[in-house]
KOLFIKE-146114 format. One line per 10 residues: number of its first residue (from 1); their letters; for each residue x, y, z of C-alpha. Coordinates in steps of 0.05 Angstrom, whole numbers, m for minus. Example, Ala and Ser with C-alpha at 12.3 -4.5 7.8 and 13.67 -1.06 7.14 Angstrom:
! KOLFIKE-146114
1	AS	246:m90:156 ~ 273:m21:143
***
This chain:
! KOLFIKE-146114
1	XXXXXXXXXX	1557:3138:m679 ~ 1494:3090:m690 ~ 1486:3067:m756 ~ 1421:3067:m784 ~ 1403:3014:m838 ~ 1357:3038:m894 ~ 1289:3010:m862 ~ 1303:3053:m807 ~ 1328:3109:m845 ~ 1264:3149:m855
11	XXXXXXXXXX	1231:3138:m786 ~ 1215:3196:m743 ~ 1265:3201:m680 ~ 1204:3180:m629 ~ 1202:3126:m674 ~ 1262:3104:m674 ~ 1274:3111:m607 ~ 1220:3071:m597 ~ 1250:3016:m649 ~ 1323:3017:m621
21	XXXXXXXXXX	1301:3019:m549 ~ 1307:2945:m512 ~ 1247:2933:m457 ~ 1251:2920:m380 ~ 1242:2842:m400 ~ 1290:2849:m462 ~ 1339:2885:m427 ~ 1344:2826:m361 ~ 1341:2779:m414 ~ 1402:2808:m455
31	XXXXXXXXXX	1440:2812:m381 ~ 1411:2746:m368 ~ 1449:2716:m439 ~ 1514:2761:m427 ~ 1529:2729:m368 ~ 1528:2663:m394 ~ 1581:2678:m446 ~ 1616:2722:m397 ~ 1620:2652:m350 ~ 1616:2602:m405
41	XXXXXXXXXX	1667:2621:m457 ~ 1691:2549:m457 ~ 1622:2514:m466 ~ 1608:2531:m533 ~ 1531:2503:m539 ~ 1503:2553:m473 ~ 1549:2606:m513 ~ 1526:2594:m577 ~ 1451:2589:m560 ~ 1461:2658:m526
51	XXXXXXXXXX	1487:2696:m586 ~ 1433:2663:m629 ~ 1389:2694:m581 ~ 1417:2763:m575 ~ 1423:2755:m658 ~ 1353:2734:m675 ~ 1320:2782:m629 ~ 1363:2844:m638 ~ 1378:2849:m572 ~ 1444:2891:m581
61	XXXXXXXXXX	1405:2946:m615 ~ 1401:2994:m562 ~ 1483:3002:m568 ~ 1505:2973:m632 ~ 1479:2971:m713 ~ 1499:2907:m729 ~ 1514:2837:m687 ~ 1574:2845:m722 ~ 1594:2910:m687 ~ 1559:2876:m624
71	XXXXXXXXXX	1606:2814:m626 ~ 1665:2855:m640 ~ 1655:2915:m585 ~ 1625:2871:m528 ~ 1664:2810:m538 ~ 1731:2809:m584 ~ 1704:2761:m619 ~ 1692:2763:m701 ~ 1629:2755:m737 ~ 1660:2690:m769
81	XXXXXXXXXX	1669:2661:m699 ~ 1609:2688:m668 ~ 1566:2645:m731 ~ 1613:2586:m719 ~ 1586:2582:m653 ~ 1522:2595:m663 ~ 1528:2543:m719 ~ 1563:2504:m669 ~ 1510:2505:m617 ~ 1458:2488:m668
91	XXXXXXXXXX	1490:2420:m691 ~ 1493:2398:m617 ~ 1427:2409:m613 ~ 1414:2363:m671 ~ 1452:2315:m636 ~ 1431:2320:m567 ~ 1393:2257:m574 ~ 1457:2213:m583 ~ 1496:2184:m527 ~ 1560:2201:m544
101	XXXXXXXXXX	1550:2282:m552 ~ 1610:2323:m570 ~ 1643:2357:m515 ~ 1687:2409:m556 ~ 1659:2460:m612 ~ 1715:2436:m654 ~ 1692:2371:m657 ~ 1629:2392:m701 ~ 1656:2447:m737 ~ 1663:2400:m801
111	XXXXXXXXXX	1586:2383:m795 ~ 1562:2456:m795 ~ 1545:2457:m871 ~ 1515:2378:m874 ~ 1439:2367:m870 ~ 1419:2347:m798 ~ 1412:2275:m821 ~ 1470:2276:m852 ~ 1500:2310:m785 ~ 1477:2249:m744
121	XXXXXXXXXX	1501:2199:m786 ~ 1573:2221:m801 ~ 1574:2234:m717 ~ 1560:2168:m703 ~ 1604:2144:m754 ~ 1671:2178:m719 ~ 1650:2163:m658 ~ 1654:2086:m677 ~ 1712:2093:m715 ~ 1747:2147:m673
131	XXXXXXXXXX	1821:2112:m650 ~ 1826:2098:m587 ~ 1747:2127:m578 ~ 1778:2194:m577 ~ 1742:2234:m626 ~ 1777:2298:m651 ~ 1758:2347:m708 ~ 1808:2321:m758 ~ 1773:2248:m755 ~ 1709:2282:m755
141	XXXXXXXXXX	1724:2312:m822 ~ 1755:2255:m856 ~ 1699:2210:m842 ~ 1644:2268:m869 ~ 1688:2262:m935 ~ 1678:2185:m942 ~ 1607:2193:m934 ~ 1602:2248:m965 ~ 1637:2205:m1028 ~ 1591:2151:m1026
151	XXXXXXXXXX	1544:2152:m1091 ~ 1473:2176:m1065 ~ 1417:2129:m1045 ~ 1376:2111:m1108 ~ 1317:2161:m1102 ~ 1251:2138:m1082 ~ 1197:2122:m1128 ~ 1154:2192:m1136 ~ 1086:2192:m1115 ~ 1021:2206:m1139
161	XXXXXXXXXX	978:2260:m1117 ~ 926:2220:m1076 ~ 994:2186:m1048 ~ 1030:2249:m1022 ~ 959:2273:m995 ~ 952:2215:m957 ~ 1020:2217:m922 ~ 1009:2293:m911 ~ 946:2273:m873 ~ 987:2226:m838
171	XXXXXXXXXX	1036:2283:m810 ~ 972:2318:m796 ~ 950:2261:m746 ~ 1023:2257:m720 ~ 1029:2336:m705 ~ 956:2331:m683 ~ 959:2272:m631 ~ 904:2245:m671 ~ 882:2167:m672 ~ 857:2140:m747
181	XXXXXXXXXX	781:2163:m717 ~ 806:2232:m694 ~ 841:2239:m752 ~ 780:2221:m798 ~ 734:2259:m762 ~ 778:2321:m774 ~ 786:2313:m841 ~ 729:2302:m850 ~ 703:2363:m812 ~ 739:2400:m873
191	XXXXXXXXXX	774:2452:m823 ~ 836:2441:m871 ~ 835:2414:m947 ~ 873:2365:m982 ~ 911:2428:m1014 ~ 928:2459:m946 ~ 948:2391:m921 ~ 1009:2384:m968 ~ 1024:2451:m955 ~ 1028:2431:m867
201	XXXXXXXXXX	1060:2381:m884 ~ 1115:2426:m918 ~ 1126:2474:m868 ~ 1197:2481:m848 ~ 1197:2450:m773 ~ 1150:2405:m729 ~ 1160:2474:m682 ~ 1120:2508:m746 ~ 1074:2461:m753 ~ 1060:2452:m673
211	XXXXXXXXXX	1047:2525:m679 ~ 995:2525:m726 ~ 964:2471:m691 ~ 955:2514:m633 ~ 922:2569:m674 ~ 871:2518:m701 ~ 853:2501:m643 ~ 839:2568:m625 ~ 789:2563:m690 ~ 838:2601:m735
221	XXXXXXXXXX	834:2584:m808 ~ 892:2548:m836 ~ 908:2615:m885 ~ 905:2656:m819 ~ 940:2606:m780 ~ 1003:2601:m831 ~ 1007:2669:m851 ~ 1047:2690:m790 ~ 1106:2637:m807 ~ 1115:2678:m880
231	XXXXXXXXXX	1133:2743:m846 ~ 1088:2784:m881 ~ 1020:2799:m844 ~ 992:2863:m863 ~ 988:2884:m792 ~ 1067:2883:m789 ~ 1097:2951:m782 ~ 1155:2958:m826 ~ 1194:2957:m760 ~ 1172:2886:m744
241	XXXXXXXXXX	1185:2869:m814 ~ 1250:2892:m813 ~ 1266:2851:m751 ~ 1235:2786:m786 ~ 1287:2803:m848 ~ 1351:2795:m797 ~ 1326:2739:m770 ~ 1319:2699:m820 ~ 1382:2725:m853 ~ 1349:2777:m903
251	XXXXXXXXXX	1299:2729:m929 ~ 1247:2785:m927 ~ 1294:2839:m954 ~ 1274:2815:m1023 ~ 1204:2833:m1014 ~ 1214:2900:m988 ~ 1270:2917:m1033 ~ 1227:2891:m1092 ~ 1163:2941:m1052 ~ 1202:3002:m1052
261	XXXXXXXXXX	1227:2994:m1118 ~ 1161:2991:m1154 ~ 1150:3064:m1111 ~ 1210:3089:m1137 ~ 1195:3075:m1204 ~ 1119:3091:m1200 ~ 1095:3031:m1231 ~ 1025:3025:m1206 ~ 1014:2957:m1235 ~ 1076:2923:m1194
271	XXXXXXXXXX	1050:2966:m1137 ~ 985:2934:m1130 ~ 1015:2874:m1148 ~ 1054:2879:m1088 ~ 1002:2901:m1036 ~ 948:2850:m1066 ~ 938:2811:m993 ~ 954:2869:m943 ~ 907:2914:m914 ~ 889:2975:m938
281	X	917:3028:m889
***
């Protein structure tokens, strides 16, 4: 039997149906991603990148709960195992730009929990100290504990305001493609403020930032432009929501959970307080 989380609880079955249901382009994609862990099993990144896939975009919904149930039904394989490989996959990626890239999931297992700086730089550390250049997991994690050992990097002097704005409008220009005149022009243009600037510059990943450069180009404001990367534009169906909360690992279930309690409890002050933004339905 399908198990229903509690978002999906309350929904009425030709809405659910239409939740759970996978499209003609979802479901070719899902056969698409099976078959290269079906073939792959051994090549952990093309594996890895296709659970993350199936994971992030529920595509085992239409037969399974859970990824865990997914992972465990479809493959044999644990939801431990299926995350180290996903983690896996996700460290190769950080250092796909190095020479030397790891050839065995193994090998970057002990780099899954390091920041992806700190990821490159213990890498390139075992593979210059690897003996005999054969780098193997065990050396991999013995050099991550020296480093990790060394006393941190004396922090950098703090900046003022006008100094962080400054850099921010630097990223700006970098994300941008701007030259110092483009760049001035644009500011000064006033399409995004000094306060909106720190906050671009913030956003988790250049592929955030790139993607609200594309909305300002399409003469979105920057508060429109941003608002779909917090997960919680009041044109979301709680469906959608609830798809945003697994993929980013229940970030979003606090919200909701913290929405449905001020129902339950009738307090109409946290209520408004927690639908001052969205649209009135």
């Amino acid at each position: 039997m399908l198990l229903l989380s509690p978002f999906m609880s309350d929904l009425k079955p030709h809405e659910l149906a239409a939740t759970l249901e996978l499209s003609l382009t979802e479901s070719s994609r899902r056969a698409e991603l099976e078959e290269v862990i079906e073939l792959g099993l051994a090549t952990f990144i093309t594996v890895g990148n296709s659970l993350l896939e199936i994971r992030d975009s529920r595509l085992y919904r239409d037969t399974h709960a859970t990824f865990e149930d997914y992972c465990r039904d479809r493959w044999g394989m644990s939801r431990q195992r299926a995350h180290q490989l996903i983690d896996a996959s996700e460290v190769a990626r950080n250092l796909s730009t190095i020479v030397d890239t790891p050839t065995h999931e193994s090998q970057v297992r002990p780099l899954a929990g390091l920041e992806p700086e700190d990821q490159r730089e213990v890498w390139n550390a075992a593979v210059k100290s690897a003996p005999n250049g054969k780098v193997t997991a065990a050396h991999v994690s013995r050099v991550a504990e020296v480093i990790k050992a060394i006393p941190n990097k004396p922090e950098a002097p703090r900046l003022s305001r006008k100094e962080r704005v400054e850099q921010a409008w630097q990223d700006i220009g970098r994300i941008f493609r701007f030259g110092q005149k483009s760049l001035d022009a644009f500011r000064a243009s006033q399409r995004i403020t000094d306060a909106e600037a720190l906050e671009f510059e913030s956003l988790e990943s250049d592929a955030d930032k790139l993607r609200v450069r594309q909305a300002i180009q399409n003469n979105e404001s920057f508060s429109e432009a941003v608002k779909p990367l917090a997960g919680v534009d009041p044109k979301d169906p709680i469906q959608k929501l609830h798809t945003k909360t697994v993929r980013n690992d229940g970030f979003f279930a606090g919200q909701v959970g913290e929405f449905y309690h001020a129902i339950v409890l009738g307090d109409r002050a946290a209520l408004e307080a927690r639908l001052k933004g969205w649209l009135a339905k």
